[in-house]
N, C-alpha and C positions, 0 to 999 in steps of 0.2 A: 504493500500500500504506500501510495505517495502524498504527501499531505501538503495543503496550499494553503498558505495562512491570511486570510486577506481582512479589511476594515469593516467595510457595510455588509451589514449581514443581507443588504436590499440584490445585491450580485452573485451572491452565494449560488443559488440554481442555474444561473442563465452563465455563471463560468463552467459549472459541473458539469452541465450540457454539454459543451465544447472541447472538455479532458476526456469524461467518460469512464468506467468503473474502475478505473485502477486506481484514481483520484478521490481523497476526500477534501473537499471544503470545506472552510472553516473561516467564522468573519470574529475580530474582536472588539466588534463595534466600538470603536475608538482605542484612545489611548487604555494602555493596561498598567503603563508606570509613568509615572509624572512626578511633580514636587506636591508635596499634603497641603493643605489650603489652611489647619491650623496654625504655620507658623514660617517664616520668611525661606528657608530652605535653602538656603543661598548661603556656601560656609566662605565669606570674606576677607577672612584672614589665610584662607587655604587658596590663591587665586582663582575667588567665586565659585569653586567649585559647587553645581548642585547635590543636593541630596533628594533624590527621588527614593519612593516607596511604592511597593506594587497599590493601586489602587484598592482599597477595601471592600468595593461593588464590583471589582472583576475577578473576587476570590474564587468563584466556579469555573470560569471561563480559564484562568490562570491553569486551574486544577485540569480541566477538560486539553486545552495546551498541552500540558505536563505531558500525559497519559498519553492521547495519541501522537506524540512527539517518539516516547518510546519504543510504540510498535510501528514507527515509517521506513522504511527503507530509503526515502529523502522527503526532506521540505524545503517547501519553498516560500518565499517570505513577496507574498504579493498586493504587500499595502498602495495606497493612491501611490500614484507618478509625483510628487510634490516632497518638499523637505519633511513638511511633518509629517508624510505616511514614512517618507527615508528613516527618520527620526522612529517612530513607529516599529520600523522592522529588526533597529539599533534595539529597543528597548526587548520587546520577543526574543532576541539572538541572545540577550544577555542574562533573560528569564529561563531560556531553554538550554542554556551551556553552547553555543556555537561560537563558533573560537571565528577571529574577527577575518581570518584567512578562507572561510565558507562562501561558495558560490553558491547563495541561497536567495538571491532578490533577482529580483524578476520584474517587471513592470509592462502597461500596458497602456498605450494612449486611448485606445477605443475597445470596448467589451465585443467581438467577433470572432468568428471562429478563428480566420489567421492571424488577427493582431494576438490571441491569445496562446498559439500554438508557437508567433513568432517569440512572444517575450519567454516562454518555458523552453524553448532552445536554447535560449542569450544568459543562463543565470547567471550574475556577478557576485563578487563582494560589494558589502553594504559601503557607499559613497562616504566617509567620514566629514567631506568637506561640507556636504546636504546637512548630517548632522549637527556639525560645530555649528553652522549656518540658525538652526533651530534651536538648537541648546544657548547660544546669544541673543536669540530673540526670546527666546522664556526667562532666561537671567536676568535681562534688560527689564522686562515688562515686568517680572518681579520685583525687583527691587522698585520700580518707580512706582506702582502700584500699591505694595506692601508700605514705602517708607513717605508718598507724599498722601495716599489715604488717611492716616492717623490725622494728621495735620488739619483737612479738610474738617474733617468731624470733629476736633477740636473745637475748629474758631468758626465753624459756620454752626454743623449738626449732626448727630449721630447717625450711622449708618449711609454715610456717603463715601462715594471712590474715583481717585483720578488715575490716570495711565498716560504712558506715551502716546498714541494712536487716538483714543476715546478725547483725553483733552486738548487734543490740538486739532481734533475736528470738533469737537465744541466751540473751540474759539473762533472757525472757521461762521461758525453760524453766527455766535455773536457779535463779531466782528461785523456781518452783512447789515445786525439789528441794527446797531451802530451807525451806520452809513442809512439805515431808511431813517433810522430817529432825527439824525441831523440837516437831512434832504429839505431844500427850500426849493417848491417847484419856480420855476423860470417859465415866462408866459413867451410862447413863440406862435407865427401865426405861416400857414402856408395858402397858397394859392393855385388852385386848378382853374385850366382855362379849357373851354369847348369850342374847339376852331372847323372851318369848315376852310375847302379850297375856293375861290371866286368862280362866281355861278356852278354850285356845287351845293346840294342839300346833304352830301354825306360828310359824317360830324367823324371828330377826333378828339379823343382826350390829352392835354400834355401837362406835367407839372413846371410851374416856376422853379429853376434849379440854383442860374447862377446870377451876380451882379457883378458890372466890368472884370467877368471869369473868375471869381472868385463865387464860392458859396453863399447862395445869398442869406443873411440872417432882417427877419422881420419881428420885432417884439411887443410892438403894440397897434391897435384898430388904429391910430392916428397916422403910425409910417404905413398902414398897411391899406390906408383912403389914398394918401400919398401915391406909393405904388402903383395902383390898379388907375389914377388917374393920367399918372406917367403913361402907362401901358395905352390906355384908349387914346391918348393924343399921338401916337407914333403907329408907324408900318409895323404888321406883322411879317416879317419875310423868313423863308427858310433858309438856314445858313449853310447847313450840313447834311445829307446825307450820305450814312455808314450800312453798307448790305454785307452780308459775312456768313457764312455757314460757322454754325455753332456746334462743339461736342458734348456732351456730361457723362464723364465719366462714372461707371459703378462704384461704389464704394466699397470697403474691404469687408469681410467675414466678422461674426462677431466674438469679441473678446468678453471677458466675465464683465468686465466694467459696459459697453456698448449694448452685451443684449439686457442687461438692468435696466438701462435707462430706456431703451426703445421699448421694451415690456412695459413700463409705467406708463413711457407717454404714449405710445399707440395703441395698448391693449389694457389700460389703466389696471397692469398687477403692480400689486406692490412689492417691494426687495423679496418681501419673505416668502410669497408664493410664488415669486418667479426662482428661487432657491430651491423651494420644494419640486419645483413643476421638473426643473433641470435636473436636478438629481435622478429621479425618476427617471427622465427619459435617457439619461448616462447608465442608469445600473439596471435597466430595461422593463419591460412592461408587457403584460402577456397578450401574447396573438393566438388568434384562434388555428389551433393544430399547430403550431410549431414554439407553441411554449414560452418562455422567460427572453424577449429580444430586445437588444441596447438598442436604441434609437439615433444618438448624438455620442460625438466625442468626449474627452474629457471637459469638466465644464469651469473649473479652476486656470484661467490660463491671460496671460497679457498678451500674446501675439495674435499677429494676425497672418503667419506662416502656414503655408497651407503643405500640407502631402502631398509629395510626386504623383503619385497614385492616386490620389484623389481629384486633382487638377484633371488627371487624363480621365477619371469616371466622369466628370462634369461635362470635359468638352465633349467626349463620347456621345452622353445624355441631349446636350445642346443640339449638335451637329441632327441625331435623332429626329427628336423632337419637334424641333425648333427650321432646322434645316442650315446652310450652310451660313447663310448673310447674319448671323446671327453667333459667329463664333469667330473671335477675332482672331487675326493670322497665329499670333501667340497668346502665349496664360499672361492672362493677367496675376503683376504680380506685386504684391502690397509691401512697405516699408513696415516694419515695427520700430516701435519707439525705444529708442537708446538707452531707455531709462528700465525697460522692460526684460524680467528673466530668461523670456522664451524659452523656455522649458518645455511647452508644449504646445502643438500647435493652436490655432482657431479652432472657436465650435462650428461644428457642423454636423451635419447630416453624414451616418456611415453608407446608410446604400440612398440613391439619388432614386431608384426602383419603387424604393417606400415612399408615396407621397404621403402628404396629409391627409388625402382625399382615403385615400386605398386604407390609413388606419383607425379612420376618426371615428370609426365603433366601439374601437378598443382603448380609446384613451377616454382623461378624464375633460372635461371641459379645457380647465388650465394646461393642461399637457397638448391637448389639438392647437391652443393658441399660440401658444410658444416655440413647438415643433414645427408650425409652419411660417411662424418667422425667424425661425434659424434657417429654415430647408429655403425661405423663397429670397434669403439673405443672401445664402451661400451659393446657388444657382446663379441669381444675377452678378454675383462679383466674378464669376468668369464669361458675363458675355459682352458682347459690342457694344462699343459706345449708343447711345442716343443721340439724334444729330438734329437743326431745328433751321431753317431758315431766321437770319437776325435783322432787324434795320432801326438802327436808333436814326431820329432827326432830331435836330438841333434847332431851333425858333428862335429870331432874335427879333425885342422891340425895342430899339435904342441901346439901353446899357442892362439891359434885360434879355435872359435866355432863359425856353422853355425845352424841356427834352420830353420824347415820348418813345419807349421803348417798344418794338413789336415781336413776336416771338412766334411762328410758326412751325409746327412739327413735321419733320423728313422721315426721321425711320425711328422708330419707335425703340428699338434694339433693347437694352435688358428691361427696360420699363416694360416690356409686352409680360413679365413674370407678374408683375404688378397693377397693371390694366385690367389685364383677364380677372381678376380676381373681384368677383362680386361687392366683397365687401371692403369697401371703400376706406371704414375708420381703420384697418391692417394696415393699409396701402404704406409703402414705405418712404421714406420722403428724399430717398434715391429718385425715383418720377416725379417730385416737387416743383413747379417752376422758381429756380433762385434766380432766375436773372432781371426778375422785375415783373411788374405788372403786362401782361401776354392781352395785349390791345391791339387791334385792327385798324392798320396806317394805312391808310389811301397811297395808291403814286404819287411821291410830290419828286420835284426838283428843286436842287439849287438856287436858288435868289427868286423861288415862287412867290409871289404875295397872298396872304390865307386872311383869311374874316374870322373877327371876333363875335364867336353866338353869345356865349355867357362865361362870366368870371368869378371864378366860387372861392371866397376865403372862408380861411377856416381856421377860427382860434385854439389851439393847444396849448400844454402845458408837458414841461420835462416829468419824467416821472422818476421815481424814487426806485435804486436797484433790488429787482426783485427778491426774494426769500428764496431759499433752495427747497427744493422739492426732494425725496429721496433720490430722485434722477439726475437731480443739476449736480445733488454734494455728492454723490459716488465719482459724477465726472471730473469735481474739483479735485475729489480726491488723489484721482488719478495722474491729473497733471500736474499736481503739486509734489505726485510723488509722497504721497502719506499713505501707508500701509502698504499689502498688496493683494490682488484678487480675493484670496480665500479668505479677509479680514474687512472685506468692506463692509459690507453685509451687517455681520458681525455688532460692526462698531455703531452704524445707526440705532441695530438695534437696542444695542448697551443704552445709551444717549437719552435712547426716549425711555427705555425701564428706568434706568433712574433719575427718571420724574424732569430731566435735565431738559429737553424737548418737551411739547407739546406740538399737535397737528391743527393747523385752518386749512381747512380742505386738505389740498395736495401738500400745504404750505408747512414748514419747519420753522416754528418757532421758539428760541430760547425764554424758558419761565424765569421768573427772579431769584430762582434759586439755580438754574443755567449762570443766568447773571452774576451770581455773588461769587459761585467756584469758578469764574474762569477769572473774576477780579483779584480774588486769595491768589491765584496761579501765577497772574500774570505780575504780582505785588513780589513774590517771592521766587520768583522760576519763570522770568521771561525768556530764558534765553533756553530751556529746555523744554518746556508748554508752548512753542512756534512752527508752521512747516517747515522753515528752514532746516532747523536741528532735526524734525522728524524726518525729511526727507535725504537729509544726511545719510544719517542713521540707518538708514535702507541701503543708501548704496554700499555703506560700510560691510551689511550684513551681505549681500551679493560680492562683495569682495572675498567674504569668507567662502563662499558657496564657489566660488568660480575659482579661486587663485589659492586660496588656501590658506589664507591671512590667518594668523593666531586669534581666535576670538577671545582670550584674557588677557589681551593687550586691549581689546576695543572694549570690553567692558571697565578695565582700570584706568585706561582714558577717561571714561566719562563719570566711573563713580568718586575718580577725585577733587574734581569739581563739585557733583551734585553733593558730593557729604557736608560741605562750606556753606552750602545754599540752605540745606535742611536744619542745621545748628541755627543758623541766623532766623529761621522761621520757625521755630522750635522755642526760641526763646523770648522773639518778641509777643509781649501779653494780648496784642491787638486782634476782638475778635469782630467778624461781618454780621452786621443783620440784614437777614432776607426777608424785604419789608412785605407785608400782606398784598393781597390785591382784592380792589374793592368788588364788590358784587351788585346786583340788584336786589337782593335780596332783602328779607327784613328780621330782627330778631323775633318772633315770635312770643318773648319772655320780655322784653325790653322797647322796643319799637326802633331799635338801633340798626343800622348798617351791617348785614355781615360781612365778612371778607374772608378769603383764604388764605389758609396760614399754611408751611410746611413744616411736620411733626417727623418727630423718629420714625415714622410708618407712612411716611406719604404725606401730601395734601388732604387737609380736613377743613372745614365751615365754621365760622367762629366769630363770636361776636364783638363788634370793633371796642363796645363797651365793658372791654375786661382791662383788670380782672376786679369792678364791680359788677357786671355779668358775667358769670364762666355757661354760657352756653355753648357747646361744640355741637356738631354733628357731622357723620361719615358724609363723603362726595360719591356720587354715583356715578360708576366707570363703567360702563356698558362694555364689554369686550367682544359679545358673539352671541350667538342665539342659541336657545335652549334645544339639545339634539331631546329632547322629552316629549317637550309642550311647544315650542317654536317663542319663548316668550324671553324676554333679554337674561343674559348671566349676568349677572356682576363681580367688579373685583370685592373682596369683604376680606374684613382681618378679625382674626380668632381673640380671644382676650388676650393671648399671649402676645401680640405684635404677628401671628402668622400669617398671610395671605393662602386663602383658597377661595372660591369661584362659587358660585350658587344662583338657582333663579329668583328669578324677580318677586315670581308666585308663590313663593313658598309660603304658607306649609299647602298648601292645592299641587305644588311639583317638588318633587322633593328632590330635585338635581342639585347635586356635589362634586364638586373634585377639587385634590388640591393639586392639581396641573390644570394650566389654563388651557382652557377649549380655543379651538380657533375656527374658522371657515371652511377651511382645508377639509378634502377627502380623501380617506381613506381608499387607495388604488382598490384592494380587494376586495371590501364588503360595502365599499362606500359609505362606512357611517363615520361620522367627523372625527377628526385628529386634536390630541393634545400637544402642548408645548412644553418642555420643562428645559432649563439652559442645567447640564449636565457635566461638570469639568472641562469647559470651555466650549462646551459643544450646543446646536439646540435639537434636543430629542423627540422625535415625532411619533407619537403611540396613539395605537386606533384605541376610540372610548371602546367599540364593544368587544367585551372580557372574554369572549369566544373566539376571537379574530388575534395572530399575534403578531400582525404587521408594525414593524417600529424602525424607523432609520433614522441617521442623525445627517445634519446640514454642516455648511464650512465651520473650519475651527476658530477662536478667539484668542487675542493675546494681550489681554488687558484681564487686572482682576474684576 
């Protein structure tokens, strides 16, 4: 017997498939040793050495290890493609006795028969430099975690926590409030004109663009009577026209960071169900007759590098399909960013055969949506440009020019992926028009004279920069170079569980108590709570992963400095108040104001008149709907400070759990999923107790 030790228990069948009986799998749904969450773990007088302990909730699994370990005739260690599955198989090798000279790891970019029989050919030794790489980033995020938390709950309130990653994308948010609170809108005004050619009823729209070639700026109805009166006393002549064939190119494949955000904004999932949905379709999903089958590549990934083999199934597919005018001489072939591990390629689609069409019985809602915006992603990035007929003209009336853009369509090329597609709000915004407004320009010439029909001003105002959405701060994220792939996610979600975030609509907004830890942060740890240092910090840790850099040089770099920082914040007695926020509300005891206050256990209601009124009362957090009665859960806290979930109706439903429910379904039985964040992980278990479907999403590196 050969034994294969892999992560998500969710792949377990659909790898066994593809080995076949000689093979047993075997998943450990996550980490099995790690540093204990009692106590810093980190021996710093021994250069940082960690101290890890088998995990206490994987003492069966460890045991179960053990035992078939003994009777293999070989294992293989086939955690995720990523440091911390590297990491992962370091820790199993060390639990099992395999001596670090073992050709026991294996890897696989995509779950298929030959990506799976190719990596069980290829076993290596375990990458030490992947390890050191993770083992610096768990050091790292311990100690900042471990030694700037206390401090926080100090001087602001108990039971709060900051990190390298979590608070300097908080600051990233606050930082934006910042910039809206201080915004003075600026009043500007624009001008559209409706021109016609002489003796010609057929109209055209242009806007005012520039004044004597410079951009024109208009700020108030007085310059802007001015203008339009300039305008009526002068010739309207055409100065310019510009005729040009236009191209637009496809855009690339999607990376962890790209299909987040196209998923919110075109198919409004949020981070967390578009995690769920990709997982799933990575560690596969059952087809009728032919079992347990991955769908998409790995889904952890910064590039947008595609497979030899894959490039040539697409053009294949195209050439097919599509026919020949629609596959361009070569592959298309995309840049990744500098900043990026490339470790593994783009997501995409393993066979180009599976549409969405051909599976969409077999998935779940979320998985058909998503599946078909990777598949109709990764399709169009290898085909032919779009091509458009162009003609800007140029309008001059004096010292006054008007432009109007026209935009006509020639070949339609990878956009026809996206045309065909009934459903419109999918559509990708690869087939966008960016080049302006796509208006219908009559024939003019050169030094033609046009008639003025009607002249439309229109008063605006500058607006204030927008708030990030899950979508926009995953992208800041990324360019900032703060975290990576398998941490974004992650860190939003941190942010808003502790209380740190709240949502308006799409919108991310920092609460006052957001407010006050990034103020403590920034009072005493500017220079390590910034993206600069964070993004440092990354590249430092890819230096260990690629070159081999000693990571207890890179950790004794930085905790020499932060130990000077922590003393000075440690000692000064200055504590933050997180001032209330006012309500509508009324006291019902008192006739006073309430206001929200944040307590050791969250935000609670309370009255502004204390404490000659100590009226409190719990806030109601609606999370999900009752899988019972359909009637709201809410969050609720036990006497003890505990958080568990309960309906609305009770005692008429008598729904409990102390893992929060979510919206999510269960692939198998379809009845809803829980959430529980499980040593850095977020654990997904089906509520019904008959059903033992459970898998876990990316990992976390903040406490």
């Amino acid at each position: 017997m050969q034994l294969v030790i892999i992560e998500g228990v969710g792949k377990t069948d659909t790898i066994k498939k593809y080995l076949g009986k000689d093979f047993e799998v075997v998943a450990t749904k996550g980490h099995i040793r790690d540093l204990p969450t009692n106590s810093l773990a980190v021996d710093i007088k021994n250069h940082f050495e960690p101290i890890y302990v088998n995990k206490p909730d994987k003492k069966a699994i460890i045991n179960m290890l053990k035992e078939k370990s003994k009777k293999a005739d070989k294992i293989y260690l086939a955690t995720d493609p990523d440091r911390e599955g590297e990491a992962i198989s370091w820790h199993i090798a060390h639990i099992l006795g395999l001596g670090a000279d073992a050709k026991v790891r294996v890897t696989f970019n995509e779950i298929t028969h030959d990506a799976v029989e190719r990596g069980m050919a290829s076993p290596r030794i375990i990458d030490q430099n992947l390890v050191n790489a993770q083992q610096a980033r768990r050091v790292l995020d311990r100690l900042v975690g471990y030694k700037l938390s206390p401090i926080i709950c100090k001087k602001i309130q108990p039971k709060l926590s900051a990190g390298r990653v979590q608070s300097a994308t908080l600051k990233l948010i606050v930082d934006r409030e910042r910039e809206i609170r201080a915004f003075v809108p600026q009043e500007y005004w624009t001008l559209q004109g409706l021109f016609t050619k002489k003796n010609s009823s057929e109209e055209f729209k242009s806007l005012l663009s520039k004044y004597k070639g410079k951009k024109v700026e208009i700020n108030n109805k007085e310059q802007m009577d001015t203008v339009i009166e300039y305008i009526k006393n002068h010739d309207l002549v055409v100065s310019n026209v510009k005729k040009s064939v236009g191209h637009t190119h496809p855009t690339p494949p999607y990376t962890t960071s790209t299909m987040q955000q196209d998923a919110l904004n075109k198919l409004g999932m949020s981070i967390a169900r578009t995690s769920a949905a990709a997982q799933q379709l990575y560690e596969g999903v059952e087809l009728k007759g032919e079992g347990k089958v991955a769908l998409i590549t790995y889904i952890r990934t910064d590039s947008v590098r595609i497979a030899p083999e894959a490039i040539k199934m697409a053009r294949s597919y195209i050439l097919d399909k599509y026919g020949e005018k629609y596959l361009p001489a070569a592959a298309n072939v995309y840049k990744t960013k500098k900043s990026a591990q490339d470790a593994h390629e783009a997501i995409r689609p393993i066979n180009l055969n599976r549409t969405p069409e051909s599976v969409k019985e077999f998935l779940s809602a979320d998985n058909y949506k998503l599946y078909k915006l990777i598949y109709n992603k990764f399709l169009a990035c290898q085909m032919a440009d779009s091509t458009y007929n162009s003609v800007v003209v140029d309008i001059e009336s004096g010292d006054y020019s008007f432009r109007t853009t026209g935009k006509t369509p020639v070949f339609d090329g990878f956009t026809v992926v996206y045309n065909n597609d009934k459903k419109k709000k999918e559509e990708s915004s690869d087939s966008d028009d960016s080049e302006g407004e796509n208006v219908k320009v009559p024939e003019l010439e050169k030094g033609e004279l046009l008639d003025i029909k009607k002249l439309t001003p229109t008063q605006k105002f500058t607006k204030a920069p927008s708030r990030y959405t899950e979508a926009t701060l995953v992208k800041e994220m990324e360019d900032k170079g703060i975290g990576r792939p398998a941490t974004y996610a992650p860190t939003v979600a941190l942010i808003a569980n502790r209380n740190y975030t709240e949502k308006n609509g799409k919108e991310l907004v920092p609460t006052e108590l957001g407010f006050s830890v990034v103020e403590l942060l920034e009072k005493y740890f500017k220079d390590i709570i910034n993206v600069k240092f964070t993004a440092n910090m990354e590249s430092q840790l890819d230096d260990i992963a690629e070159k081999g850099e000693d990571w207890h040089i890179v950790i004794e770099n930085f905790y020499k400095d932060f130990v000077k920082l922590l003393e000075v914040a440690d000692k000064d007695s200055v504590k933050v108040k997180v001032e209330p926020k006012p309500t509508n509300e009324v006291c019902e005891k008192c006739g006073k104001p309430m206001v929200i206050r944040t307590g050791k256990y969250g935000e609670f209601m309370a009255c502004s008149n204390y404490p000659a009124c100590k009226n409190i009362k719990s806030i109601e957090k609606v999370v999900s709907k009752c899988p019972k009665c359909g009637g709201d859960v809410l969050e609720k806290h036990s006497k003890k400070g505990k958080i568990f979930w309960g309906c609305r109706n009770y005692p008429k439903c008598d729904f409990v759990s102390w893992e929060q429910p979510t919206s999510l379904r269960c692939p198998k039985c379809n009845s809803y999923l829980t959430v529980k964040t499980v040593y850095g992980k977020n654990r997904y278990t089906c509520l019904n107790k008959e059903c033992d479907y459970v898998y876990y999403d990316e990992k976390k590196d903040e406490k």
